[in-house]
C-alpha positions as CSV (number, residue, x, y, z in Angstrom):
1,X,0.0,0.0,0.0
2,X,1.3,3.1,-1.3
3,X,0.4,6.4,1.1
4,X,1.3,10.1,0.4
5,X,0.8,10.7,4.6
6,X,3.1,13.2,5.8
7,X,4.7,12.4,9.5
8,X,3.6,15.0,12.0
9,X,6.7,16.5,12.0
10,X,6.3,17.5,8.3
11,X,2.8,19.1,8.2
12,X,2.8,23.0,7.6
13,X,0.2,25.1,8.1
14,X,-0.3,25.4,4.1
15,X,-0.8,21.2,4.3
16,X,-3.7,21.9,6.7
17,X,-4.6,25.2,4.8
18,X,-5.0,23.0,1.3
19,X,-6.7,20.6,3.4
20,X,-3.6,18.3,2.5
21,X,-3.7,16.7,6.5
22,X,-5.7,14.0,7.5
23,X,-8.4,13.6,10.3
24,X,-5.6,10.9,12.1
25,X,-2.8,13.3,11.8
26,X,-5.2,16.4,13.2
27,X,-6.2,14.3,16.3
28,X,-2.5,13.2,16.3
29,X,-1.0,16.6,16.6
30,X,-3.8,17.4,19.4
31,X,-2.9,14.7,21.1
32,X,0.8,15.2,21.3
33,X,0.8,18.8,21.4
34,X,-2.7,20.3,22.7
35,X,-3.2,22.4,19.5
36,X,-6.7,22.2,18.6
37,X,-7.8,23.2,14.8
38,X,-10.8,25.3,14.2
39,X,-12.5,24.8,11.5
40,X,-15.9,26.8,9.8
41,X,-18.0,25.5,6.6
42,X,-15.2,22.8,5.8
43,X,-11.9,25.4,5.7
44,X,-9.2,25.9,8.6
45,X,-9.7,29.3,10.1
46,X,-7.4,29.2,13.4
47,X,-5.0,26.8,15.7
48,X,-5.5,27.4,19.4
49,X,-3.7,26.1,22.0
50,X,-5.7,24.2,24.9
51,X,-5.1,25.3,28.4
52,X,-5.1,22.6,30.7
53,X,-6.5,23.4,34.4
């Protein structure tokens, strides 16, 4: 199987601007960094980071 996935340390904010990023990789980056991705109607608007309490 042949996959044009980038690693997480390879995304740029033009891959997520082109919608070039995966789901996965998204809930990935959360998950290792706390950066949460807004989206509105389907297009990337803003990264924020998540405070944790």
């Amino acid at each position: 199987m042949v996959t044009n996935e980038k690693r997480i340390e390879e995304i740029t904010l033009e891959n997520i601007k082109n919608g070039e990023v995966t789901l996965f990789q998204l809930n990935e980056i959360y998950n290792k960094m706390g950066f949460v991705f807004i989206a509105d109607s389907g297009k990337f608007t803003h990264i924020k980071k998540e405070r944790k309490h």
